[in-house]
C-alpha positions as CSV (number, residue, x, y, z in Angstrom):
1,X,-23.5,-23.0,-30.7
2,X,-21.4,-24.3,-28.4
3,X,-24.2,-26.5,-26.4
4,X,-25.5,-26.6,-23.3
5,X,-23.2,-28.2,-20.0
6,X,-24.2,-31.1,-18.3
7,X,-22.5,-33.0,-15.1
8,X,-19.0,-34.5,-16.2
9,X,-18.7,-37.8,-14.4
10,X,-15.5,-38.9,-16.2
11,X,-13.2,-36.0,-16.0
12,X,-10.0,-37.7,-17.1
13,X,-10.7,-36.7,-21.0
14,X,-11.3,-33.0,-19.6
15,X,-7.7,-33.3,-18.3
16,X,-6.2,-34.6,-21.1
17,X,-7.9,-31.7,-23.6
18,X,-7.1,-29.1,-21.0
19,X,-3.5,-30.6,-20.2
20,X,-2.7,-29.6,-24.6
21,X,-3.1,-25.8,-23.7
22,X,-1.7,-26.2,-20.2
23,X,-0.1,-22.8,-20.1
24,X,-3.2,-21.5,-21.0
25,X,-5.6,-23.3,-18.8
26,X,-2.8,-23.4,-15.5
27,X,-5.1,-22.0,-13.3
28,X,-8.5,-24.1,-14.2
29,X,-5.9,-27.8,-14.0
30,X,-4.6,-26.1,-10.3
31,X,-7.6,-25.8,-8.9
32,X,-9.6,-28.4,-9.8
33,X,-7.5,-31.1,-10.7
34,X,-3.9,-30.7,-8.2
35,X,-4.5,-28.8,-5.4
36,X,-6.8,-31.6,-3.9
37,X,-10.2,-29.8,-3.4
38,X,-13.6,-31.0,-4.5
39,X,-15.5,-30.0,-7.7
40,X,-18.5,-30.2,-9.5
41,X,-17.2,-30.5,-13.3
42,X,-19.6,-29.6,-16.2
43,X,-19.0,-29.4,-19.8
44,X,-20.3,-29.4,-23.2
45,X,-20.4,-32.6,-24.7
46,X,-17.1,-31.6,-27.4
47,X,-15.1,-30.9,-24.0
48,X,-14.4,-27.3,-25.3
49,X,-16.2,-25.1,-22.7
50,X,-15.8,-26.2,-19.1
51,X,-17.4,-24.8,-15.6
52,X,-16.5,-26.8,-12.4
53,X,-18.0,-25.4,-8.8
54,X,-16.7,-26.2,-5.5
55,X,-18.9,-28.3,-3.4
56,X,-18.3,-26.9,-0.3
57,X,-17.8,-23.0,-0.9
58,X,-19.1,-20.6,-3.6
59,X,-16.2,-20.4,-5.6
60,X,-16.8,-21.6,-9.4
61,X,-13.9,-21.2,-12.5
62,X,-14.3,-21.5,-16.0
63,X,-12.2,-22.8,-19.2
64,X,-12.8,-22.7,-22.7
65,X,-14.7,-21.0,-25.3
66,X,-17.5,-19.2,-23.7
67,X,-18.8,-16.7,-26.5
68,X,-22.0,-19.4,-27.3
69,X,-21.8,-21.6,-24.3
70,X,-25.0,-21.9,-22.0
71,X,-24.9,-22.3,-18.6
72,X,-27.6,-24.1,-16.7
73,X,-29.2,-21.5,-14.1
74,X,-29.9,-24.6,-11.7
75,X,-26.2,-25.5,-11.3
76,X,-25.4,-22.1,-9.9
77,X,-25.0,-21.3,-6.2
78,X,-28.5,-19.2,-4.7
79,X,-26.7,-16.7,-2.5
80,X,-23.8,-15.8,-5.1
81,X,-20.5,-16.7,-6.3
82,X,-16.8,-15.6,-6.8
83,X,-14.9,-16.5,-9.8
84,X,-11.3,-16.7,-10.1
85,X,-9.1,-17.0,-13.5
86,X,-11.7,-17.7,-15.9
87,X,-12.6,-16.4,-19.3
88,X,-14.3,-12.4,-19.2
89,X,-17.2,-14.1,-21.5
90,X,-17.7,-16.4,-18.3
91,X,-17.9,-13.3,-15.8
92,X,-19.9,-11.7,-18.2
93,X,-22.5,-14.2,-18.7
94,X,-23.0,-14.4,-14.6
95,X,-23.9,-10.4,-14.2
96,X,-27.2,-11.7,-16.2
97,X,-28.2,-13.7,-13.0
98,X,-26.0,-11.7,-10.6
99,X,-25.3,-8.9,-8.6
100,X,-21.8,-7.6,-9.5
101,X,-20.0,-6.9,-6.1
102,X,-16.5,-6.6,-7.4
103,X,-14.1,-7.1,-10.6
104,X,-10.6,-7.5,-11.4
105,X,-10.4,-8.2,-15.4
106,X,-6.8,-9.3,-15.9
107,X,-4.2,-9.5,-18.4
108,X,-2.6,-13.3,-18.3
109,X,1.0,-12.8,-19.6
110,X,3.9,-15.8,-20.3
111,X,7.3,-15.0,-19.3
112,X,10.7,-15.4,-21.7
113,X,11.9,-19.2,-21.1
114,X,14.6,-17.6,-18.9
115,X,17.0,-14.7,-18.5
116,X,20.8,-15.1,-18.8
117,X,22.9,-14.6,-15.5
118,X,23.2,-12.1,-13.7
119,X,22.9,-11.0,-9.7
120,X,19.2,-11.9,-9.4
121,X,20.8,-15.5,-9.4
122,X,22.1,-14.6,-6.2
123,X,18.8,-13.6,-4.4
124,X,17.3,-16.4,-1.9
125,X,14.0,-16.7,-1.3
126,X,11.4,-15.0,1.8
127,X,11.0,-16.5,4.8
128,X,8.0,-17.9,7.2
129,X,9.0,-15.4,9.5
130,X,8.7,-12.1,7.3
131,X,5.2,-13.1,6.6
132,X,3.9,-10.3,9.0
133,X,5.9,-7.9,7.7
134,X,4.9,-8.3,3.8
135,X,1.2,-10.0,4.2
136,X,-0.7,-6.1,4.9
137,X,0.6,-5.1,1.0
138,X,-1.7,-8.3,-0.6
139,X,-5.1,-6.8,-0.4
140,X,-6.5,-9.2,-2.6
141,X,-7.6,-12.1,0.1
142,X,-10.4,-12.0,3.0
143,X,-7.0,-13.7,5.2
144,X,-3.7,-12.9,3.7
145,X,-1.5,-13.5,6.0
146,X,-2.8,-17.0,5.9
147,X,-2.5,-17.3,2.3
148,X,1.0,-15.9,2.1
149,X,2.3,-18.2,4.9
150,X,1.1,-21.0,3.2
151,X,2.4,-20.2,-0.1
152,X,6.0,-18.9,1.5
153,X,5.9,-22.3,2.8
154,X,5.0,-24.1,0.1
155,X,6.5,-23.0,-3.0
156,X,9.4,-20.5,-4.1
157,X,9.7,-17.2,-4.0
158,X,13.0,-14.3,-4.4
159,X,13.2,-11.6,-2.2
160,X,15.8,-8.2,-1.7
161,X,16.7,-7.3,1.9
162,X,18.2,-4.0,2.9
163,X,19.4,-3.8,6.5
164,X,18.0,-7.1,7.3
165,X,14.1,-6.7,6.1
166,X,12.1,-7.7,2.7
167,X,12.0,-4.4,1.1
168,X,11.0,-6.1,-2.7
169,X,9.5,-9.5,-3.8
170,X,7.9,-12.1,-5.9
171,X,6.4,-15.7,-5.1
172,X,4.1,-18.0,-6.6
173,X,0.1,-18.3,-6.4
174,X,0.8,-22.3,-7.8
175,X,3.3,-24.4,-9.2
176,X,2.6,-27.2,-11.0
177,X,4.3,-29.5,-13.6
178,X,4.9,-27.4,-16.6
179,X,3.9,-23.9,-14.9
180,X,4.2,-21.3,-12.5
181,X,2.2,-19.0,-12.0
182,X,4.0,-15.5,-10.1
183,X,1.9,-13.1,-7.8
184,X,2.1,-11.2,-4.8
185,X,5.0,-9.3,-5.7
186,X,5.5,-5.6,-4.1
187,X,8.0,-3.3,-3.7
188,X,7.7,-0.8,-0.6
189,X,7.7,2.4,-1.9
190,X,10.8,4.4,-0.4
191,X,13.0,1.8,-2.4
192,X,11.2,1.6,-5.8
193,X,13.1,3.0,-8.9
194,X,16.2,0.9,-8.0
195,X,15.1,-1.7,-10.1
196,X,14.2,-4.7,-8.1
197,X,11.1,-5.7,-8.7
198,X,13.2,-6.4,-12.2
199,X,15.6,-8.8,-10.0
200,X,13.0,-10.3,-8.0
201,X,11.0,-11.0,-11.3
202,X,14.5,-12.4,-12.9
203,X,15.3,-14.1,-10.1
204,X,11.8,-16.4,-9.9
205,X,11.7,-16.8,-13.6
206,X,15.3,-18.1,-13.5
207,X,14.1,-20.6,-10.7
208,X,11.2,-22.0,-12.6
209,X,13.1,-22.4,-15.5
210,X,15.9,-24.9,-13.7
211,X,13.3,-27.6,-12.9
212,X,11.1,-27.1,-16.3
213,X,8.3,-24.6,-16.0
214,X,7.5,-21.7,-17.4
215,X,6.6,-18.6,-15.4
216,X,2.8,-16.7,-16.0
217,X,1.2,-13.8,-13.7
218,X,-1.9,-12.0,-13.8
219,X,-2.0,-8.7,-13.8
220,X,-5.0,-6.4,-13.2
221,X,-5.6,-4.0,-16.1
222,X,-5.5,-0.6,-13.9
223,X,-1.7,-1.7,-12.8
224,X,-0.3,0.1,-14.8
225,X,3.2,-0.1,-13.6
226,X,3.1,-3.6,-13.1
227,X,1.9,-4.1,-17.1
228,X,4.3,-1.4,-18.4
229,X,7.2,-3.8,-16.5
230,X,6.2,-7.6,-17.8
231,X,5.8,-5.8,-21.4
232,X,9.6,-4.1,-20.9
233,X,10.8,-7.8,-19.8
234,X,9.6,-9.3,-22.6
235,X,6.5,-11.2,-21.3
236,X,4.0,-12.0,-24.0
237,X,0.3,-11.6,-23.7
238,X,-1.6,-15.3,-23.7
239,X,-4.8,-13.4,-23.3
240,X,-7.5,-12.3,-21.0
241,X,-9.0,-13.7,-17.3
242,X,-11.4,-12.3,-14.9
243,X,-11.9,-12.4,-11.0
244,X,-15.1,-11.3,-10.0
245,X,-17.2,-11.2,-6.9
246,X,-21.2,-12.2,-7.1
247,X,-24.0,-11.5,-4.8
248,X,-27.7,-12.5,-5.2
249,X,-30.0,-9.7,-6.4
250,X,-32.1,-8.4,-4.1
């Protein structure tokens, strides 16, 4: 058994496990240890199964081996609960003391180290301003346009113009040392089969790779285009994650 979590109060040695497998556990060390918000931390006392909930929104994530893990009903939020980027034993173990109100089981998938040269070199990245044009294709956020503003603004991103607008592109959810992680990339759908969300993809991995990272995404299971393209790119599979939506039973 894995043992039961209790309240971490020193969370550097968390870090420090987590930071080993930091490719791995990118999304768990963003949100709770870099992007500046406050979390509640528990784990098992051998560090290996870790659940950390925000303290002022119901928003928890998991890490770690979660086959044997118990969780502690009282540390759970009463009215429900949305997950992000966490182990699919996690999600399952909450539809015992949830209701399920939505699920997005992912594949998590590494990028090659780089590609050679090539024209998506030349791409440069979107701008604050196209943000209304691009925000209404990212459907998963209750304020996108928010969201995609301030990840436009803060990190990088590749996009393809034709006659002056974004018609394909790729930015990052989070970048962080060692790792960043690609999402919210679309192509409109007069100019697909030309091969740029191939460029766009090239171009951002080629990016990350000049100041040391390596690139990830997520990609939902049902996308299948999306999943048939990281495989014919090369992307490796580093396993599975799940976003999920909870709601208290009635």
């Amino acid at each position: 058994m894995a043992g039961k979590l209790s309240l971490l109060t020193e969370q550097g040695r968390l870090k420090k496990k987590l930071d080993i497998r930091r490719i791995d556990n990118s999304g768990f060390i963003h949100r709770v240890f870099e992007k500046g918000e406050r979390y509640r931390i528990y784990s098992t006392p051998n560090l290996e199964t870790a659940a950390a909930i925000h303290e002022s929104r119901n928003h928890m994530i998991f890490a770690g081996d979660w086959g044997n893990a118990e969780l502690p009903l009282e540390i759970l939020p009463a009215e429900g609960v949305f997950v992000s980027s966490s182990p699919l034993e996690a999600v399952e173990l909450l539809k015992t003391h949830y209701e399920l109100d939505g699920e997005w089981p992912c594949w998590h998938f590494l990028a090659p180290e780089k590609f050679g040269p090539g024209p998506w070199d030349e791409l440069g990245p979107l701008r604050v301003d196209e943000v209304p044009t691009i925000f209404r294709y990212w459907t998963l956020s209750d304020d996108p346009e928010k969201e995609m503003t301030e990840r436009v603004m803060k990190y990088d991103s590749a996009c393809i113009r034709e006659e002056g607008k974004p018609v394909s592109w790729c930015g990052l959810h989070f970048d962080i040392l060692g790792v960043g992680n690609m999402g919210f990339a679309h192509t409109i759908d007069e100019h697909r089969r030309k091969g740029y969300a191939s460029l766009v993809t090239k171009s951002l991995v080629n990016r990350l790779a000049a100041r040391g990272r390596r690139a990830t995404v997520h990609v939902i299971k049902d996308n299948h285009a999306s999943v048939a393209l990281c495989k014919s790119m090369g992307f490796s599979t580093l396993g599975e994650l799940g976003w999920a939506n909870f709601i208290r039973r009635v």
